[in-house]
Phi, psi and omega in degrees: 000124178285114122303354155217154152225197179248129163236145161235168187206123145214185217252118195270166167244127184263170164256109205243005169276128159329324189264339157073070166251150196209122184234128170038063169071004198241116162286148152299331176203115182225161186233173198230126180195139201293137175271131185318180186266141190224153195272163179221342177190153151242187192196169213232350170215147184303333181266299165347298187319284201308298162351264164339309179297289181309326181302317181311303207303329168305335185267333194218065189273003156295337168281183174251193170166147191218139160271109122245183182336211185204330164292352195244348189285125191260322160342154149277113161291115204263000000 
């Protein structure tokens, strides 16, 4: 039974001109803002979790990632 998990988030560019012009990939006016947090694995122990976590960071160390509880997951499960 899993008791934790690994979520990751990573950082989108939004497109903030009214007119959504777009030149060769270069928006006229963009923000830069954290994408939600989405689960990617679970796991049945805190070191396991942690394991799983460094390896993600290693591979995609430009996202965040976090672990948590399984008492704390507020998403809906699908």
């Amino acid at each position: 039974m899993a008791k934790f998990a690994v979520l990751v988030r990573k950082k989108v560019v939004r497109n903030t001109d009214p007119l959504r012009r777009c030149y060769n990939g270069c928006h006229f006016s963009s923000v830069e803002e954290w994408s939600e947090w989405k689960e990617i694995c679970q796991y049945s122990t805190m070191a396991i979790a942690m394991d799983s976590m460094a390896t993600f960071k290693s591979i995609n160390p430009k996202s965040e990632y976090k672990i948590q509880k399984k008492e704390e997951w507020t998403w809906e499960r699908h």
